[in-house]
C-alpha positions as CSV (number, residue, x, y, z in Angstrom):
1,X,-20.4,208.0,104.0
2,X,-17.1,206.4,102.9
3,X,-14.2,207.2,105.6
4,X,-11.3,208.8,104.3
5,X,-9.8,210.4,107.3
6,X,-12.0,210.8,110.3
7,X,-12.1,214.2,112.5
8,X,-11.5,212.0,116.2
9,X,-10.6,208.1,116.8
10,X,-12.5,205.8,119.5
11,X,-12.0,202.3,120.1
12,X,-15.5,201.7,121.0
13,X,-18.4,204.5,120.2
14,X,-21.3,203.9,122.3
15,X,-24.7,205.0,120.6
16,X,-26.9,206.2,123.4
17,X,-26.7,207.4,127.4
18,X,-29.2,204.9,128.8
19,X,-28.4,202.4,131.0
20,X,-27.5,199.4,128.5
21,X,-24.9,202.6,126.5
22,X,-24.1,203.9,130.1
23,X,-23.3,199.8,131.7
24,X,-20.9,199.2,128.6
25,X,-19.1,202.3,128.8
26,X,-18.6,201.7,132.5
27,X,-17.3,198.0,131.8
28,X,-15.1,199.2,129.2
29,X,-13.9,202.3,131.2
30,X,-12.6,199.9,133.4
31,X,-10.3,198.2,131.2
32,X,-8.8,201.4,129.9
33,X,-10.3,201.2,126.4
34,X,-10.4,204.9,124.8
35,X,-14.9,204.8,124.8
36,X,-16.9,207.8,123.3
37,X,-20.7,207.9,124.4
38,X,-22.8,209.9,122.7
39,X,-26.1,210.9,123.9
40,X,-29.0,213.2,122.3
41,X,-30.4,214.9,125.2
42,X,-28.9,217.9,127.2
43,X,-27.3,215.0,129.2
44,X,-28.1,211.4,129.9
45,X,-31.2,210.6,131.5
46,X,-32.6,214.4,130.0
47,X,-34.8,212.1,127.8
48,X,-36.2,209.2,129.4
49,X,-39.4,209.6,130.9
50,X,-39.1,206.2,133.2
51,X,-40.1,206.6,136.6
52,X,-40.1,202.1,138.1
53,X,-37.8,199.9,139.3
54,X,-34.4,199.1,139.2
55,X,-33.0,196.1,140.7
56,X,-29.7,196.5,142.9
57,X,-27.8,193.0,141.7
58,X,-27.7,194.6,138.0
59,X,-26.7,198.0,139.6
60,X,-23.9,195.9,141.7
61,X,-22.4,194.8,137.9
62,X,-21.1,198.5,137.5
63,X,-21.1,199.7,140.8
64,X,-20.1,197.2,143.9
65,X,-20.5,199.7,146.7
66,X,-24.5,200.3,145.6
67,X,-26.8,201.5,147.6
68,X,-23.7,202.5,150.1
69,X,-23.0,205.4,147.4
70,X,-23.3,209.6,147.5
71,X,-25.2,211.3,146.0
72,X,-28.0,208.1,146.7
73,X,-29.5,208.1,142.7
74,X,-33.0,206.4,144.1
75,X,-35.8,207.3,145.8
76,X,-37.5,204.5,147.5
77,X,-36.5,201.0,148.6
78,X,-39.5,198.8,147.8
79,X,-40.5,196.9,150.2
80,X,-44.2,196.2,149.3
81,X,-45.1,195.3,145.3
82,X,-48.1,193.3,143.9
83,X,-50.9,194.0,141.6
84,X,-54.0,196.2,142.0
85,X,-57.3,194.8,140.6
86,X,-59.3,197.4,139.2
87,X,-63.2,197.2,138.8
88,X,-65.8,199.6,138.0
89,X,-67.2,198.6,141.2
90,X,-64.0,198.5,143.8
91,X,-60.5,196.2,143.7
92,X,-58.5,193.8,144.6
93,X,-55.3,194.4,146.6
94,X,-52.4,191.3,146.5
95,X,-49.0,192.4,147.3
96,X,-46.5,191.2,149.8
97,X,-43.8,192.9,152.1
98,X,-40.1,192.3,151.3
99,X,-37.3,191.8,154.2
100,X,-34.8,192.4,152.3
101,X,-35.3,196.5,152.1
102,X,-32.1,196.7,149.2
103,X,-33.4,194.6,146.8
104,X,-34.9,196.9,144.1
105,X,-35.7,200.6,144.7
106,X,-37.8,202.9,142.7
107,X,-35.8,205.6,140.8
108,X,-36.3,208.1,138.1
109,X,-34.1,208.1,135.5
110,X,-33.0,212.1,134.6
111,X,-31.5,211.0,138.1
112,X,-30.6,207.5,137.6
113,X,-28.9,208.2,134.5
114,X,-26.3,211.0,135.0
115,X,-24.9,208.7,138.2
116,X,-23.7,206.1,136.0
117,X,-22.9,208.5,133.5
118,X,-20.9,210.2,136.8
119,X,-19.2,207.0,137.1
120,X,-18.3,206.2,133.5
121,X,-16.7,209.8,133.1
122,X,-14.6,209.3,136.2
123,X,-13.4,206.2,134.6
124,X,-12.1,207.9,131.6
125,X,-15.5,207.4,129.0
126,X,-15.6,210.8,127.2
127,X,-19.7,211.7,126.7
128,X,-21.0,214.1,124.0
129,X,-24.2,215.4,125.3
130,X,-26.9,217.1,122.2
131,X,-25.3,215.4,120.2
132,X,-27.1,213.3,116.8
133,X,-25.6,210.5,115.1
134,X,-26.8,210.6,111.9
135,X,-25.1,207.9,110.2
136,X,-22.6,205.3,109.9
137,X,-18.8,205.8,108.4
138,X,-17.9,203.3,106.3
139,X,-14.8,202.1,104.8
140,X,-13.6,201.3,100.9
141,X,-15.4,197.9,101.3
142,X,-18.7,198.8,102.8
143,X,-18.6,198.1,106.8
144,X,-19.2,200.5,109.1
145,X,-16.2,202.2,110.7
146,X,-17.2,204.8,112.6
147,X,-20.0,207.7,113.0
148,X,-21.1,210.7,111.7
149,X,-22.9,213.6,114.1
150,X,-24.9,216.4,113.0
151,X,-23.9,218.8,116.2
152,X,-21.1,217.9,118.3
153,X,-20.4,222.1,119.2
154,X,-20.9,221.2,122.8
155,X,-18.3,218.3,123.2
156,X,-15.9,219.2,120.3
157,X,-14.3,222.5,119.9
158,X,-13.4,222.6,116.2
159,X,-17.2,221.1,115.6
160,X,-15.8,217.6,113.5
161,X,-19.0,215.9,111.5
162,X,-16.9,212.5,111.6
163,X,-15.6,210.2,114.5
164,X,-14.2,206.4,114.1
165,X,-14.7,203.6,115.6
166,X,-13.1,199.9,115.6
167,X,-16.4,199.0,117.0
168,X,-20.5,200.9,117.3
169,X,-22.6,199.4,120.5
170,X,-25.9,200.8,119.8
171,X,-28.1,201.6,122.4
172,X,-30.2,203.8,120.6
173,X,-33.8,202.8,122.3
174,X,-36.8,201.5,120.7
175,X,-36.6,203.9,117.7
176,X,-34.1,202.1,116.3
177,X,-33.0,203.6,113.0
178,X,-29.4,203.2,112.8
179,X,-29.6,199.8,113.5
180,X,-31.9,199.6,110.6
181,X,-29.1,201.4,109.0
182,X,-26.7,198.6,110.1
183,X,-28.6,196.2,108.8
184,X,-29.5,194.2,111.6
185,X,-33.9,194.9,111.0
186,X,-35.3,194.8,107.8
187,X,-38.3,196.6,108.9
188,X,-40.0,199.2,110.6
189,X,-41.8,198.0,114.2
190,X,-45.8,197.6,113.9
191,X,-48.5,199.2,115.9
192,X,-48.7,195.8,117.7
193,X,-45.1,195.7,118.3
194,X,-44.9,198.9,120.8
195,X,-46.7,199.5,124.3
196,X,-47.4,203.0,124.5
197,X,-47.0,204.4,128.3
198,X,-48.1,207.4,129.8
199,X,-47.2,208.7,133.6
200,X,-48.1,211.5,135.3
201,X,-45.7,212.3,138.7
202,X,-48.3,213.6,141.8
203,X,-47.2,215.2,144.5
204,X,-49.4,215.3,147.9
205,X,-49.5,217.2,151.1
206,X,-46.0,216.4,153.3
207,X,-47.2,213.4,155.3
208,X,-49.7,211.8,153.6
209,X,-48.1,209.6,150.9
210,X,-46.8,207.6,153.8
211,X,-50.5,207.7,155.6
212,X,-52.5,207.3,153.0
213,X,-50.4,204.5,151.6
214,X,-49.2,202.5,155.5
215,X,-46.1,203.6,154.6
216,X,-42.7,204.9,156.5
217,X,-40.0,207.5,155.0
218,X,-38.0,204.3,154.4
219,X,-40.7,201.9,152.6
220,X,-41.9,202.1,149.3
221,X,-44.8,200.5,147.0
222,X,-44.6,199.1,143.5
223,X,-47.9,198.1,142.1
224,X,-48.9,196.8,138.5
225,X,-52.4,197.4,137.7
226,X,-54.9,195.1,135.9
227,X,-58.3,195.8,134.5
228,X,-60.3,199.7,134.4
229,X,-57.1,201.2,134.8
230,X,-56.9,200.6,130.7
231,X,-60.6,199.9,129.9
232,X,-60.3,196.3,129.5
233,X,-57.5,196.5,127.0
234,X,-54.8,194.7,126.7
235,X,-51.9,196.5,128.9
236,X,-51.3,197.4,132.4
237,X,-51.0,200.0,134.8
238,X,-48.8,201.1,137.5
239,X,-48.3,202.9,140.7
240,X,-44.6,203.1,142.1
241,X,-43.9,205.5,145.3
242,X,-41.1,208.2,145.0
243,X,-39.6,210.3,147.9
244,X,-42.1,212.7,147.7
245,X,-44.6,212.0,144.9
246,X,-46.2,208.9,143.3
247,X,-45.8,207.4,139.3
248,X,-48.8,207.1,138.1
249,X,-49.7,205.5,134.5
250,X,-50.4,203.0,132.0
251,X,-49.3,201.0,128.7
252,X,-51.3,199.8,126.0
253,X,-50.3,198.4,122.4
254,X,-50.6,200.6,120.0
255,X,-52.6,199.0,117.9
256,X,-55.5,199.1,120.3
257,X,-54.9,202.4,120.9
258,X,-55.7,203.1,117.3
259,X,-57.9,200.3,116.9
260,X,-60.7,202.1,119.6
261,X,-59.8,205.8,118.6
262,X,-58.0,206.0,122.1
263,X,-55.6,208.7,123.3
264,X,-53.6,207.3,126.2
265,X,-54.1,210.3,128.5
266,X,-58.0,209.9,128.4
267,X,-57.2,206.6,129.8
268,X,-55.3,208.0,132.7
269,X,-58.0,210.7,133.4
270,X,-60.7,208.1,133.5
271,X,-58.6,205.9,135.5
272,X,-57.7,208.5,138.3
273,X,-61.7,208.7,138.3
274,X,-61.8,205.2,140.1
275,X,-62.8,205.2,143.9
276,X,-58.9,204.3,144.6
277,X,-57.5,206.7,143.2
278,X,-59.8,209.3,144.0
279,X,-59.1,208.8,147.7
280,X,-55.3,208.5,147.4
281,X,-54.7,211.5,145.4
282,X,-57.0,214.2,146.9
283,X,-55.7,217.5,147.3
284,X,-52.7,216.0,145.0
285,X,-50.8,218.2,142.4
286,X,-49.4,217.0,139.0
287,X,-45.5,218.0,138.7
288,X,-44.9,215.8,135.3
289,X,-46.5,214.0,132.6
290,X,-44.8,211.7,129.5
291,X,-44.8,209.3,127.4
292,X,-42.9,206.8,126.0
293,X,-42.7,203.9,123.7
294,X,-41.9,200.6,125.1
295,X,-40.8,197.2,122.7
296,X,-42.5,194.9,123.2
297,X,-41.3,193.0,120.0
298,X,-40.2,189.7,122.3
299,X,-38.2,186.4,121.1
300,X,-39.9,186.2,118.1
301,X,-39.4,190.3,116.9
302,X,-35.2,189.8,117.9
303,X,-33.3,191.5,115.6
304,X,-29.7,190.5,114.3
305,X,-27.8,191.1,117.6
306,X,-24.5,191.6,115.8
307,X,-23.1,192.6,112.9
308,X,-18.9,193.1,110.9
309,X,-18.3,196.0,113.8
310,X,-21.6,196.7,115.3
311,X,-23.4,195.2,118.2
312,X,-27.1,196.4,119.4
313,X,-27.9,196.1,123.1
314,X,-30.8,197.3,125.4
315,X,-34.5,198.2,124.1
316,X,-32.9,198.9,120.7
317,X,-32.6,194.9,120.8
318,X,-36.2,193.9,122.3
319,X,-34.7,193.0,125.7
320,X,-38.1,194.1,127.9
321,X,-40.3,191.5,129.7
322,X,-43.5,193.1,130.7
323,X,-45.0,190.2,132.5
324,X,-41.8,190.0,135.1
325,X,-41.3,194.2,135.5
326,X,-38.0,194.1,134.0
327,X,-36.2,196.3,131.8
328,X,-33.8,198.7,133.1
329,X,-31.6,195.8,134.4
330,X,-32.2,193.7,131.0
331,X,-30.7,197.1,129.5
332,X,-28.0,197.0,131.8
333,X,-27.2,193.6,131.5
334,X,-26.9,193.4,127.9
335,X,-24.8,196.7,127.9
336,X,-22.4,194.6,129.9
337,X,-22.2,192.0,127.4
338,X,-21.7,194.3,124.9
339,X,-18.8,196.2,126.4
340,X,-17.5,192.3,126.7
341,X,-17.7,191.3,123.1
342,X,-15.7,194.6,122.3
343,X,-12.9,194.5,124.6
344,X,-12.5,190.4,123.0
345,X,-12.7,191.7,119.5
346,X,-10.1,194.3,120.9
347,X,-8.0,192.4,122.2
348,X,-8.3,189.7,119.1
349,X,-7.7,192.5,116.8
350,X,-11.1,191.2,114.6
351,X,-14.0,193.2,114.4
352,X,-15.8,191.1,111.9
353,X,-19.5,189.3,112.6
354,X,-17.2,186.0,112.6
355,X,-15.6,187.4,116.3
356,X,-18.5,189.3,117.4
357,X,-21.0,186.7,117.0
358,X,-19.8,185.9,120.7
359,X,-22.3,188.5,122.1
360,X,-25.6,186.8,120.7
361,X,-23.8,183.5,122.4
362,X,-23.0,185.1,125.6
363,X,-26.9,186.6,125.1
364,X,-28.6,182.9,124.7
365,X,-26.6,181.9,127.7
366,X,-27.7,185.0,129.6
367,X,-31.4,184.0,131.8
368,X,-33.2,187.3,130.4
369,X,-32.8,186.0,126.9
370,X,-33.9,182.4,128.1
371,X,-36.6,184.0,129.7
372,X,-37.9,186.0,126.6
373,X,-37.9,182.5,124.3
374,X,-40.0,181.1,127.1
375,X,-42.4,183.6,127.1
376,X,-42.3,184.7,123.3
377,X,-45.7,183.9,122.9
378,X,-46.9,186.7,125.3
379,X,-47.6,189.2,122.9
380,X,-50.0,187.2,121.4
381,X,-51.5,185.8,123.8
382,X,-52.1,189.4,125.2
383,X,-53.8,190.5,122.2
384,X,-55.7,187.6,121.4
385,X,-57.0,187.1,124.8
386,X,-58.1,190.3,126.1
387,X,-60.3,188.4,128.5
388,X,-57.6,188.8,130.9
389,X,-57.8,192.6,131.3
390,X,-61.6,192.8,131.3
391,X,-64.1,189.6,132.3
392,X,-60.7,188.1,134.8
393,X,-60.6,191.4,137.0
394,X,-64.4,191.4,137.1
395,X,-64.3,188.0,137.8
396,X,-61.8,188.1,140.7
397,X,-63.5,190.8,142.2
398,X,-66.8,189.3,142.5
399,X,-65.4,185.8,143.5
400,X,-63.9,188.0,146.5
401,X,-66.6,189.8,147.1
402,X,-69.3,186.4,147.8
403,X,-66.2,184.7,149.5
404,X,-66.1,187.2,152.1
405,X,-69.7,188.1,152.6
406,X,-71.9,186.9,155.6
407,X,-75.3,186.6,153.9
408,X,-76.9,183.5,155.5
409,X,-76.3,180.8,153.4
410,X,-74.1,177.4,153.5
411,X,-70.8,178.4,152.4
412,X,-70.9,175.1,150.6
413,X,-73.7,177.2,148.3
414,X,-71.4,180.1,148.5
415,X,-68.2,178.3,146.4
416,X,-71.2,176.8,143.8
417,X,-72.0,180.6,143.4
418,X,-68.8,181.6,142.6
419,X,-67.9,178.4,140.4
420,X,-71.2,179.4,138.5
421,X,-70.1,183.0,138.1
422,X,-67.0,181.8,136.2
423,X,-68.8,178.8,134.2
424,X,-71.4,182.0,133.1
425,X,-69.2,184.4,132.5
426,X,-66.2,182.0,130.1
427,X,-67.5,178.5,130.6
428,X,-66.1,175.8,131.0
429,X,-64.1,175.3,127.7
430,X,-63.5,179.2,127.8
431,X,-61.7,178.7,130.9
432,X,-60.2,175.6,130.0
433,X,-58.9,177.6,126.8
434,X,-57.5,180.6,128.5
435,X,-55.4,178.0,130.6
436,X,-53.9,176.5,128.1
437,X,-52.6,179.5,126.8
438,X,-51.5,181.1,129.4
439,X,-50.0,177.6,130.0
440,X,-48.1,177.9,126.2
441,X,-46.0,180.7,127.8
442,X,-43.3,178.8,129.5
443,X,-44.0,175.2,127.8
């Protein structure tokens, strides 16, 4: 749509009330620059299903005084995290106790969210909640200059269609169709491209998360699960502790998911099945269940970061490493950059690609993004090798469960026994194999 006069003028329009939308509109807030968010759901955080991690140094970036703030948007601090092995036959428990009790805290987001979005407003950001953009203004010579929305009633009194922009920061999530529209992807994301995750929120009998789990009402757990949690295919589960109820769930590619005629909630049926999670969650009652498409597009699937007045930031970019836990504060972290790159454009008085290509420079100096290109042969190797989520948890289980038996033999014949348990199960090259490409990740 070709902009002739538009209804409202912005500076910046911000495209989505997640955190990466929510951490530039803070930044920019700050520096007095006239910011409109605008944000699908009945308000920000209405439509993300997250229920994980966030990390307090990211949440320190827009808010200094965090986790000394009112109302507290958390739940737990987590002060135990590790991974849960998960057999047919029993598990494997390795996780470790923090000190520091403020160093990441479980949260859910439809709380999460509309604190920052709290902050941004009292900072001057303007935020159109149920509102749709549907499209991209455009001047006389083709580059975007602003918006349109299909239902701004609730934000805009005379109801305009039209709102301009000297810059768009899209954070518009993994379904990213205006920055198709932009022209920074050429293509729809595959099957194998997207994780898709399901969680259910369980809520047991006042006292016994904490006993059930050695916890106090100040501790909290953060587990990633490996092995029957997903059947043996490629993805992982989870288990994160909130004030009063435990995340439960699980990601697999989509392909897979298709591939073996799977529907993830059978997965997380079967799963609660398992001895574990039998014991933890008797007498427990479900209080939610979502899900939710995660990227998982890496290095190699990056879009075109930047564009003549449009930047892309957050999922809508790729930024989500699965293998480290983060996303939220890889979403909050570019969001930063991105309210960066439009206060110097700003200030410049250039809008073009020529001044914004600073934001895919700030990016590559950024560690998340030099983290991704070391890793951006993970989704491969996760699909290729699917080894590690079925004969590895068997594996580990049964090494664990000959090391630390008493059965009357030399334990010199006990360690040939387990060395001939892996030799039978991938062999020798088979292991030497899986090595080296797990080894490929980060040389």
């Amino acid at each position: 749509m070709v902009n002739t006069k538009a209804d409202l003028d912005y500076d910046v329009v911000i495209v989505g009330g997640g955190p990466a939308g929510l951490s530039a509109s803070i930044f920019l807030g700050k520096k007095g620059v006239k910011t409109l968010l605008i944000e699908r759901g009945r308000f920000c955080g209405a439509k993300n299903l997250f229920g994980g991690v966030v990390y307090t140094d990211s949440i320190r970036k827009l808010v200094p005084e965090f986790p000394n703030v009112e109302p507290f948007p958390c739940e737990r601090p987590v002060s135990e995290e590790g991974y849960l092995i998960l057999t047919e036959k029993g598990f494997v428990k390795l996780t470790h106790s923090k000190k520091d009790k403020f160093h990441s805290f479980t949260a859910f987001r439809a709380k999460f969210d509309p604190f920052l979005a709290d902050v941004a407003q009292k900072l001057g950001i303007d935020i159109a909640p149920k509102t749709k953009v549907i499209d991209f203004l455009r001047n006389e010579k083709g580059f975007i200059s602003g918006v349109v929305v299909d239902r701004p009633k609730s934000f805009f009194n005379d109801a305009p269609s039209t709102i301009s922009a000297k810059v768009v920061i899209l954070a518009e999530g993994v379904n990213r169709i205006l920055s198709q529209k932009a022209g920074l992807y050429s293509r729809d994301f595959q099957p194998e491209e997207v994780v898709l995750s399901v969680k259910e929120v369980l809520q047991l009998p006042k006292g016994e998360l904490e006993k059930r789990l050695g916890l106090r009402e100040d501790e909290g757990l953060a587990l990633e699960i490996l092995g029957f949690i997903t059947q043996g295919l490629p993805g992982l589960g989870f288990l994160y502790t909130n004030k009063n109820s435990i995340s439960l769930g699980l990601g697999v590619f989509l392909s897979e998911l298709a591939k073996n005629n799977l529907k993830p909630y059978e997965l997380l049926d079967k799963a609660k099945g398992h001895l574990y999670f039998q014991k933890l969650f008797e007498g427990a009652q479900v209080l939610e269940y979502g899900a939710h498409l995660i990227p998982e597009w890496g290095y190699e699937g990056f879009p075109k970061f930047y564009g003549d007045r449009v930047l892309v930031c957050g999922d809508a970019a790729g930024f989500v490493n699965p293998l480290f836990r983060e996303g939220t504060n890889l979403a909050i972290y570019s969001g930063l950059l991105a309210g960066e790159t439009a206060l110097f454009a700003l200030e410049k008085g250039d809008f073009s690609k020529k001044t914004l290509k600073i934001y895919e420079e700030k990016l590559k100096e950024s560690y998340f993004y030099q983290d991704l290109a070391l890793a951006k042969r993970m989704k491969n190797l996760f699909l290729k090798n699917k080894h590690l989520f079925s004969t590895y948890p068997e594996l580990l289980y049964e090494a664990m469960s000959l090391f630390f038996s008493a059965q009357g033999k030399l334990k010199r014949e006990v360690i040939k026994e387990i060395i001939s348990l892996f030799r039978k199960k991938r062999g020798f090259l088979g292991l030497l194999k899986d090595f080296l490409s797990f080894a490929k990740l980060f040389w």
